[in-house]
C-alpha positions in Angstrom: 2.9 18.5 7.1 4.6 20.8 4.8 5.0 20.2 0.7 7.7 20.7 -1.6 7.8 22.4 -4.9 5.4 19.9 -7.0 1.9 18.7 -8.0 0.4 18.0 -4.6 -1.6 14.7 -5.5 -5.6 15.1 -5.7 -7.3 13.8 -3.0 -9.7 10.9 -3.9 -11.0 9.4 -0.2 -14.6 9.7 -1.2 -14.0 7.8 -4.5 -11.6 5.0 -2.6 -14.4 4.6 0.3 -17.4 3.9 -2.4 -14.6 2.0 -3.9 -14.6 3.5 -7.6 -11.6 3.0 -8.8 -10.1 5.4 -11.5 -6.5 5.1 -13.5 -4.8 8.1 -14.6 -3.8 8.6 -18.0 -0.2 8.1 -19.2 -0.6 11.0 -20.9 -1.9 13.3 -18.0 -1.1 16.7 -18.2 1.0 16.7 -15.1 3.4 13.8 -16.2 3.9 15.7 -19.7 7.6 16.6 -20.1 8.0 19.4 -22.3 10.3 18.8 -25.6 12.3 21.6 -27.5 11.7 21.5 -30.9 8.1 21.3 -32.7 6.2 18.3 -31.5 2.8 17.3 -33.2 -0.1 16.3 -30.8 -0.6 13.2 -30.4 -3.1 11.5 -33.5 -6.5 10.9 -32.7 -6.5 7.2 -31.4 -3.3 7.1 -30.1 -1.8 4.5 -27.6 0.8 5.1 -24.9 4.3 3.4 -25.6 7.8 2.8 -24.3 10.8 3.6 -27.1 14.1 2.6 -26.1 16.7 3.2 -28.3 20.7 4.4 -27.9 20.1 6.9 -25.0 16.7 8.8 -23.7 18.0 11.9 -26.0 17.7 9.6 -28.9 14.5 8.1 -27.9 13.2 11.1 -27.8 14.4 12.9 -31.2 12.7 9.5 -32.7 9.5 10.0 -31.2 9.6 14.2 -32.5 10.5 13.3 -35.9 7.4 10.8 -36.3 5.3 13.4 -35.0 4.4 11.6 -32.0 4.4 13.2 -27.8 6.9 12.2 -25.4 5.0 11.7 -22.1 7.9 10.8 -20.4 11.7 10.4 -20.0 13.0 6.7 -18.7 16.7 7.2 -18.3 17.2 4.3 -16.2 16.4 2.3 -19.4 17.3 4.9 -22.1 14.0 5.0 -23.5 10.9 7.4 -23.4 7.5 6.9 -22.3 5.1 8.1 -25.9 2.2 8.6 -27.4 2.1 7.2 -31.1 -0.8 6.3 -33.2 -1.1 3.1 -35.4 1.6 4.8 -38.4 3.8 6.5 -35.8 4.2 3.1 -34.6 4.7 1.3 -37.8 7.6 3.9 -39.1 9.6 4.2 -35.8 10.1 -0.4 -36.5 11.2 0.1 -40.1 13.9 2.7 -39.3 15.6 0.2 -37.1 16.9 2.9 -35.2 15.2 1.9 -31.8 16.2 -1.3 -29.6 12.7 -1.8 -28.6 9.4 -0.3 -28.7 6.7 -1.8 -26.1 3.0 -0.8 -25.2 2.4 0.3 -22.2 1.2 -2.3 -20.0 -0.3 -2.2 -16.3 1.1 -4.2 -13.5 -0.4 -5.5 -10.6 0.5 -5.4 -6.6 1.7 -9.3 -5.7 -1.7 -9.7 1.7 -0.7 -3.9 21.5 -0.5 -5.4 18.2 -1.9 -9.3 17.7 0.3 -12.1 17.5 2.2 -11.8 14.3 4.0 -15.3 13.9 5.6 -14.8 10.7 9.2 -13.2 12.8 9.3 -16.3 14.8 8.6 -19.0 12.0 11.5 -17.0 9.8 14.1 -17.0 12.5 13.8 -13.3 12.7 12.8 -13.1 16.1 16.1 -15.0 17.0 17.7 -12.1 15.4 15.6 -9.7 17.6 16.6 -11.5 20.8 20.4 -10.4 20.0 19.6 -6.9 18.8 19.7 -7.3 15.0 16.4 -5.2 13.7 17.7 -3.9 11.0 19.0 -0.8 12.5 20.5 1.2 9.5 19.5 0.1 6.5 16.4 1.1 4.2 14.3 -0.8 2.2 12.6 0.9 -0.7 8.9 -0.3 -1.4 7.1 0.2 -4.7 4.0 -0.1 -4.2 0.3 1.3 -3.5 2.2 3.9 -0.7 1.8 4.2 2.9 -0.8 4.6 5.5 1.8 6.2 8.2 0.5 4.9 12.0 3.0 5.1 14.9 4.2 1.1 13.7 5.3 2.3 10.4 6.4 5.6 11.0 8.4 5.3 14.1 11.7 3.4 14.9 12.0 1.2 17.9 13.2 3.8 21.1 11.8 6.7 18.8 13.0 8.4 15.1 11.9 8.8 12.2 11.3 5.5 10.1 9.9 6.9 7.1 13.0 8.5 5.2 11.0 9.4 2.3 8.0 9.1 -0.1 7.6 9.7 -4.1 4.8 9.4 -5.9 5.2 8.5 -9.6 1.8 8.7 -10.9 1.7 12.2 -10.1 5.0 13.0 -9.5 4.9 14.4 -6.1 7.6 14.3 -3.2 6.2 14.5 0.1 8.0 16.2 2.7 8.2 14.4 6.1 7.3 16.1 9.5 8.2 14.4 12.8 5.3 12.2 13.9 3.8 13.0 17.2 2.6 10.2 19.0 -0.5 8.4 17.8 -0.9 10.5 14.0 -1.9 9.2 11.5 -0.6 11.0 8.0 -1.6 10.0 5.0 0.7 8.9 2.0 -2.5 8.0 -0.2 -2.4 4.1 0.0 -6.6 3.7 -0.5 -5.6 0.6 -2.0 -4.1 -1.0 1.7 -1.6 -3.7 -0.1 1.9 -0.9 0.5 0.7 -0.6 4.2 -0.2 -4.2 4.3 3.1 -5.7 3.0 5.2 -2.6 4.8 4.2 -3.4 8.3 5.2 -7.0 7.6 8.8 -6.0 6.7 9.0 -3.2 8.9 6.6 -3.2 11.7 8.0 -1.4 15.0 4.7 -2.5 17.4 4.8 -5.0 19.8 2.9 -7.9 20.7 1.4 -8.6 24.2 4.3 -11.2 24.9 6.6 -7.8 24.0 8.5 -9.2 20.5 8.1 -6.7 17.5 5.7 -7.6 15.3 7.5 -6.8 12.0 10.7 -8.8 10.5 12.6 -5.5 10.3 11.3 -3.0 13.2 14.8 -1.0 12.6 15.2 -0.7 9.8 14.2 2.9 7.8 11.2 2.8 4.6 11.5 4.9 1.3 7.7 4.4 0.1 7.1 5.0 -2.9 4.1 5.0 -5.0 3.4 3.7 -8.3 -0.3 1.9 -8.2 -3.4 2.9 -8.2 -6.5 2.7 -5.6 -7.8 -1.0 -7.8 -3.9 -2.1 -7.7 -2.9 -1.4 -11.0 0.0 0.5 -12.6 1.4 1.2 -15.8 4.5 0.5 -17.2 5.8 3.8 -17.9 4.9 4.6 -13.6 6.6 1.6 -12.6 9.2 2.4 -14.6 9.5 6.4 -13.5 9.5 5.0 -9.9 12.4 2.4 -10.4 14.3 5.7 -12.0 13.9 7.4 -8.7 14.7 4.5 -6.6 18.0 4.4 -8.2 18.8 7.6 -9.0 18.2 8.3 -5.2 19.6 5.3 -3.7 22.5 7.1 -2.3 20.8 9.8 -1.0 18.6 7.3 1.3 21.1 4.7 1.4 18.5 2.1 -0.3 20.1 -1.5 0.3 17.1 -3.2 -0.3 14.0 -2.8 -2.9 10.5 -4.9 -2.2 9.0 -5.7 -5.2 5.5 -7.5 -4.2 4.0 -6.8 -8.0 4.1 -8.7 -10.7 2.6 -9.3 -14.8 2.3 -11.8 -17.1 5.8 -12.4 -18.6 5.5 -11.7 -22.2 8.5 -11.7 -23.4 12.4 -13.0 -22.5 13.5 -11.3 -19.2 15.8 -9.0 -20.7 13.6 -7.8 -23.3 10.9 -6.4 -20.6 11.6 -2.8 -19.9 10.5 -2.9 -16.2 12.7 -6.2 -16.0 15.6 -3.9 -17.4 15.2 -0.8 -14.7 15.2 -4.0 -11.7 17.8 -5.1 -13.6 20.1 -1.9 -13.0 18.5 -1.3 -10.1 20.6 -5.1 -8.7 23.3 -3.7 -10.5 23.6 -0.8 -8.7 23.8 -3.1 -5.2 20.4 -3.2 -4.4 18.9 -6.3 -2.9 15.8 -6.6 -4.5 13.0 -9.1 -3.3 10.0 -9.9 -5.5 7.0 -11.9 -5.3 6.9 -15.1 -7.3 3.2 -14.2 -8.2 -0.2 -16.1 -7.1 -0.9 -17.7 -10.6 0.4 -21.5 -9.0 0.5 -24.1 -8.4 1.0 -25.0 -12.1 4.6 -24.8 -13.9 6.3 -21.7 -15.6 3.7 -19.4 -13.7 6.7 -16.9 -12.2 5.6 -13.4 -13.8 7.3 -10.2 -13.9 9.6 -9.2 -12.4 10.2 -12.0 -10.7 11.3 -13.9 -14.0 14.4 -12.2 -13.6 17.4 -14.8 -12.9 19.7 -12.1 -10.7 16.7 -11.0 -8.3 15.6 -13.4 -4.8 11.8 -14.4 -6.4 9.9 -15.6 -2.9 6.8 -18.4 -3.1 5.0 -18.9 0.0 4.3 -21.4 2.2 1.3 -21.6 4.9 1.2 -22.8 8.6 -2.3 -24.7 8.3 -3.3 -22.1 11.0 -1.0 -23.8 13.7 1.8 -21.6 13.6 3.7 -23.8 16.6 4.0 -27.2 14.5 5.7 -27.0 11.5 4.9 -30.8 10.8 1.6 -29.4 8.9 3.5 -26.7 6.7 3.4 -27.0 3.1 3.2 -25.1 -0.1 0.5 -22.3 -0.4 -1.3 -23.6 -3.5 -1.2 -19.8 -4.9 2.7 -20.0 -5.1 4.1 -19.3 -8.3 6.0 -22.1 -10.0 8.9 -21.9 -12.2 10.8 -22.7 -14.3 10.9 -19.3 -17.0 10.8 -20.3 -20.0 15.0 -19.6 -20.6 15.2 -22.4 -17.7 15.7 -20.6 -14.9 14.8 -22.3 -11.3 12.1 -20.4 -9.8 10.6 -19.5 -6.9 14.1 -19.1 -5.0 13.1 -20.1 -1.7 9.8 -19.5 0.5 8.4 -17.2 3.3 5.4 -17.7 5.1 2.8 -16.3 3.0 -0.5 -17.9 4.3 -3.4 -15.6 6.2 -0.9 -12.9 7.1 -1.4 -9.8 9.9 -0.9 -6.5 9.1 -2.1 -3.6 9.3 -4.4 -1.6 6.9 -6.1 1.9 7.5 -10.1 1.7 7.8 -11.4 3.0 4.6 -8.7 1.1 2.2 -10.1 -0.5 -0.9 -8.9 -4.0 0.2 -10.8 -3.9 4.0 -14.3 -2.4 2.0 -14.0 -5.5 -0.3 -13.3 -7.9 1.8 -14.6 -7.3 5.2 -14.6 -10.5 7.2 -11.0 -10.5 7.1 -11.1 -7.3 9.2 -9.2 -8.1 12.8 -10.8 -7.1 16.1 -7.7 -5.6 17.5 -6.4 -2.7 16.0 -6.2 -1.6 12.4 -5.2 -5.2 11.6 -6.4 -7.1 8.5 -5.5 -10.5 7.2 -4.1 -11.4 3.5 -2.4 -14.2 1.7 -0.1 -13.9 -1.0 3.7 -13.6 -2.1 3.0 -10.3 -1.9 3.0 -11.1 1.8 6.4 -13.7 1.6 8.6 -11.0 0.0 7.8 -8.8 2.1 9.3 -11.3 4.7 12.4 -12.2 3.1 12.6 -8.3 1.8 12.9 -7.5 5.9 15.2 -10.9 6.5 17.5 -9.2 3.9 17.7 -5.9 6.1 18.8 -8.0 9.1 21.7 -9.6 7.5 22.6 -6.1 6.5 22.8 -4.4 9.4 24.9 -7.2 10.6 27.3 -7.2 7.5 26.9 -4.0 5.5 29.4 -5.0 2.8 27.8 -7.9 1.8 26.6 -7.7 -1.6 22.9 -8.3 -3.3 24.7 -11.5 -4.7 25.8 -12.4 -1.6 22.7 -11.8 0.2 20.9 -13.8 -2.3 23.5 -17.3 -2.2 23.0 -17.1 2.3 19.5 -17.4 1.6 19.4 -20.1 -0.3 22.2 -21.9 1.0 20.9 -21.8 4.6 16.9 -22.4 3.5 15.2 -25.9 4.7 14.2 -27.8 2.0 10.5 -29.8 2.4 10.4 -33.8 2.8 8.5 -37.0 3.5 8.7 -38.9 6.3 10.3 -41.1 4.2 13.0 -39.1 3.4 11.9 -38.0 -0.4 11.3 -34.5 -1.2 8.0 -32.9 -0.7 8.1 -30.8 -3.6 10.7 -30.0 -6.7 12.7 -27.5 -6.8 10.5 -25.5 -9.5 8.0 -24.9 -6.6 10.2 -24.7 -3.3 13.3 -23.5 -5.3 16.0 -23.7 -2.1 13.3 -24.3 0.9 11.8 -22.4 3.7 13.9 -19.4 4.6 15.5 -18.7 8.0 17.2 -15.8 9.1 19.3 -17.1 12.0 20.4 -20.0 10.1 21.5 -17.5 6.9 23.2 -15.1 9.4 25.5 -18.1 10.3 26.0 -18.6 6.7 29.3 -18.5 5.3 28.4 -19.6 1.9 29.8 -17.4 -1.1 29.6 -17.8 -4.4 26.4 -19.9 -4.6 24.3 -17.3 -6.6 23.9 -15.9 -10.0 27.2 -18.3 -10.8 28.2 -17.5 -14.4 25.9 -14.1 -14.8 27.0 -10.7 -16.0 24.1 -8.1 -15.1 26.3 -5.3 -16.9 26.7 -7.3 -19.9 23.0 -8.5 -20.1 21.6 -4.8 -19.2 23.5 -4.0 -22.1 22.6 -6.7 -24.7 25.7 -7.9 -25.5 24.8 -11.7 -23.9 21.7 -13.1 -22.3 21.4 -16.2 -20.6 19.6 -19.3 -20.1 19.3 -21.6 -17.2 19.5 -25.5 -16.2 15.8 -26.7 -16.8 14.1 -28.5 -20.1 11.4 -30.6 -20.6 11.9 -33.9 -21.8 9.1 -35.6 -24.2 7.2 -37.0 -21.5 6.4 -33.5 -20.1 8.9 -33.9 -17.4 10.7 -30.7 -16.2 14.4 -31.6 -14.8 17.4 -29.7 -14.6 21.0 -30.6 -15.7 24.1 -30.1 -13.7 27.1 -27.8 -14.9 28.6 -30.5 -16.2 25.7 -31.2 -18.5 24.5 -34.7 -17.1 20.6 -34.7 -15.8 19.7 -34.7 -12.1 17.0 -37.3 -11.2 14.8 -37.8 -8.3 12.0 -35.7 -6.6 13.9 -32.7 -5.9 15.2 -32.0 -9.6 12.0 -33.3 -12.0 8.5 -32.5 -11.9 5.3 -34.0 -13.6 2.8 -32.3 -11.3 1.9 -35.1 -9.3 0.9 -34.9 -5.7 1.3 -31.0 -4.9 0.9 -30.7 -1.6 1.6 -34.2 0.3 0.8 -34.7 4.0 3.2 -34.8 6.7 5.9 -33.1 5.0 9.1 -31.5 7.3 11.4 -28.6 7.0 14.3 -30.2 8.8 18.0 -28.1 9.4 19.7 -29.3 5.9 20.8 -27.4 2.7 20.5 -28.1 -0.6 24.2 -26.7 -0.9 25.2 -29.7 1.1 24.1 -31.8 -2.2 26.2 -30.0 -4.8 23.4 -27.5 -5.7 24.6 -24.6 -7.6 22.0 -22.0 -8.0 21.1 -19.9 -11.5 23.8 -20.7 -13.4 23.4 -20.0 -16.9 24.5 -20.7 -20.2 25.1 -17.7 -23.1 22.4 -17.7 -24.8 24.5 -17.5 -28.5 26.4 -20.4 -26.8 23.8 -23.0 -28.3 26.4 -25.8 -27.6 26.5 -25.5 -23.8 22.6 -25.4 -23.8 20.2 -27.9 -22.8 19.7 -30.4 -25.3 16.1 -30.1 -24.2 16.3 -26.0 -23.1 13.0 -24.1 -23.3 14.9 -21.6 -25.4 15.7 -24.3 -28.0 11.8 -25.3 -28.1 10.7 -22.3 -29.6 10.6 -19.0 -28.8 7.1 -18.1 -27.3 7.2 -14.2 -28.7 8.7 -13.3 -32.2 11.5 -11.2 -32.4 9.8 -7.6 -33.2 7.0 -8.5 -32.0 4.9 -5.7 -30.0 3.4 -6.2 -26.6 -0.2 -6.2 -26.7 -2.7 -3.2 -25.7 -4.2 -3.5 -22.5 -1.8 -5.7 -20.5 -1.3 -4.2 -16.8 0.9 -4.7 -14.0 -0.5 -4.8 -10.3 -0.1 -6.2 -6.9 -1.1 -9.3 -6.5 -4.3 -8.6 -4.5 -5.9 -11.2 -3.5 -6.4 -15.5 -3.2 -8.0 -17.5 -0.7 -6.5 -17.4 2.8 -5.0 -20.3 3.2 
């Protein structure tokens, strides 16, 4: 393997295989970007921050003239990564010359070769059977990085699969050497999840019975690295890594980004800065796939960034461990339900999410913790998670590319979820509302047949909401009885099992995923309503309940994003 110009990352097996986990600094040397003028250091007791304001040479002159250290530069949200004490902090609000200032916060990651059942139950193997596999289209995933065996690094018939690899906690391109046969090279995943969730997408190994073993085995991987070896990340690296993403989307031709992280959503969608870089990222014609989050099965549980109304926000769904009878399928009781609290319907659809194969490198922080999930064959290891489901629908999305590449992520997004199989009873009610199966089970064959436009995002403007000049809000309230129910566009309530939820039964016996669409029944999907429209709003909204966060209020210290590690198989 050969480097480019950069910090070459420190190596830290020893400390991944005794499992001590260590985060970097924000403010580590190598992530400092130097700033003309004079620049105080940073106060004793400083915190790390994000400062948006008109562009990321305005954020940045702020920062100087309050003394405080830029740590980073954020141009895909015009803002700054900084470090600013308590005062700092206190004089860059009363100038009212920044549009937002945030503490940093940590995310968290969203679980021959063995039978891997997921391409089958998703209608992907269909796809295989007539040669779709993805074949020319690359799918960015931010995440822990990449354990590179001969599945994930080589196309089907030989090449290349990796196109690239960025780390953003250390800021480090790796340069990519051809892969002999059977080498392994390491892209420093010690935590397992990027490997995990790639070789689900992506996987190019087959199965005894000869089908490939990943949803997308053509399709090319841009891995890049923004977590820790514990799962967690910080803002300001999530954030960095979204930057690259776009900024070198054309270079790689990225048509699709897997987002299988999430965070407690604490504020509205379009006043989260990582929500903002997704949200230019779908702008930019990205597909991008997130996990709904394992915080279910309880209402409004969706987190970051999977809050976001333009982006296809996966739940899961489990077999019950017979993978050949779908008449014991149901809702994985992790899944994330919706709605957000602006009324958005969320989860979008579901993916098979329950005790999932793939494939994890020996000494990975996930495999020492949890050892009796460790597979006989191979370098396999089973997970659960929507981690696991996006990853599904994140390779799905690759197949309908390859077979249209003009479609657009909007486009992408309404096929899904006009084709998906909605749950019911045997006696012909629905199984579950849409706040936890959103538009149903996915399946690819049946969304490459699609020819459903227009059934997606209906009524948004990502430009305009990027730039602040509207937000939105979607269908749902809650009436006084603690019902959740949506409203139709023309204002007038929906009733029945579908469209309201009391949390009642969750997961009901017997349910069926039979071949009809909720497009059929006059669904239209995120719709919203301007926000400073408050006469086309709900009469019962969330919005109109109360805001949960104050305007101006500050995030607090010590919230993280990861990957949603772990939950009970299921």
């Amino acid at each position: 393997m050969t480097y480019k110009a950069g910090i070459r990352p420190k190596k830290s097996g020893v400390l991944a295989v005794l499992g001590t986990l260590l985060l970097l600094s924000v403010a580590d040397s190598n992530r400092s970007v130097p700033a003309a003028g004079k620049s105080e250091s940073a106060p004793e007791q400083a915190a790390s921050y994000i400062v948006r304001a008109a562009s990321v040479a305005a954020a940045e002159r702020l920062v100087l003239e309050q003394g405080g250290q830029v740590t980073a530069r954020l141009p895909i949200i015009d803002a700054v990564g900084a470090d600013l004490g308590p005062g700092q902090v206190q004089a860059l609000q009363a100038s009212g010359a920044t549009r937002g200032i945030y503490a940093d916060a940590e995310l968290e990651v969203h679980g021959s070769a063995p039978a891997t059942h997921y391409p089958a139950q998703s209608g992907a193997g269909s796809l295989h059977q007539q040669g779709l596999t993805g074949r020319g289209v690359t799918i960015a995933v931010l995440d822990t990085g990449l354990w590179r065996t001969r599945a994930t690094s080589e196309l089907p018939g030989g090449g290349a699969k990796v196109a690239g690899a960025w780390d953003a906690t250390s800021n480090y391109m790796w340069e990519l050497d051809e892969c002999d046969d059977g080498c392994v090279i390491d892209l420093d995943d010690w935590n397992g999840h990027g490997t995990h969730v790639t070789s689900i997408m992506a996987s190019s190994a087959l199965t005894a019975s000869g089908e490939f073993a990943g949803v997308a085995p053509g399709a090319r991987i841009v891995a890049v690295r923004a977590f820790e070896p514990d799962g967690r990340g910080t803002y300001i690296d999530v954030i960095r890594a979204l930057d690259w993403i776009v900024r070198n989307a054309d270079e790689y031709d990225i048509r699709v980004l897997n987002l299988s992280f999430g965070a407690p959503a604490a504020s509205h969608y379009w006043d989260d800065p990582v929500n903002l870089a997704v949200m230019t990222a779908w702008r930019k014609g990205i597909t991008v796939v997130a996990a709904a989050g394992n915080g279910g099965p309880g209402p409004m549980t969706v987190g970051v960034p999977g809050n976001i109304p333009y982006v296809i926000t996966v739940g899961a769904y489990t077999d019950s461990y017979t993978p050949y009878d779908e008449t014991d399928d149901r809702l994985a009781r992790f899944s994330a339900a919706g709605p957000t609290v602006e009324g958005f319907v969320k989860p979008d659809l579901l993916a098979p999410g329950g005790h999932m194969l793939g494939l994890m490198r020996k000494y990975a922080w996930l495999r020492l913790e949890y050892p009796e999930y460790v597979q006989p064959v191979g370098d396999y290891f089973t997970m659960s998670g929507t981690s696991q489901a996006a990853a599904v629908v994140s390779g799905i999305a690759a197949l309908l590319l390859e077979d249209d590449p003009k479609l657009k992520p909007d486009e992408v997004k309404c096929r899904l979820m006009a084709s998906a199989r909605t749950a019911m009873k045997p006696d012909g009610e629905y199984a579950y509302s849409i706040f936890q199966q959103g538009a149903g089970k996915v399946h690819a064959m049946d969304a490459l047949s699609s020819s459903a436009s227009k059934c997606a995002n209906v009524g948004l403007d990502v430009k305009k909401d990027i730039e602040g000049e509207t937000h939105y809000a979607g269908p749902a309230g809650i009436d006084g009885g603690g019902t959740y129910y949506i409203v139709d566009e023309t204002g007038a309530r929906q009733t029945g099992s579908l469209f309201e939820w009391t949390q009642g039964s969750l997961w009901p016996e017997g349910s069926l995923w039979p071949e009809n669409t909720l497009q059929s029944q006059g669904v239209t999907w995120s719709h919203g309503a301007d926000t400073d429209d408050s006469a086309a709003l709900n009469p019962d909204s969330l919005l109109i309940q109360g805001s949960l966060w104050p305007e101006g209020s500050l995030w607090p210290q010590g919230r993280y994003a990861s990957t949603y590690l772990w939950v009970d198989q299921e």
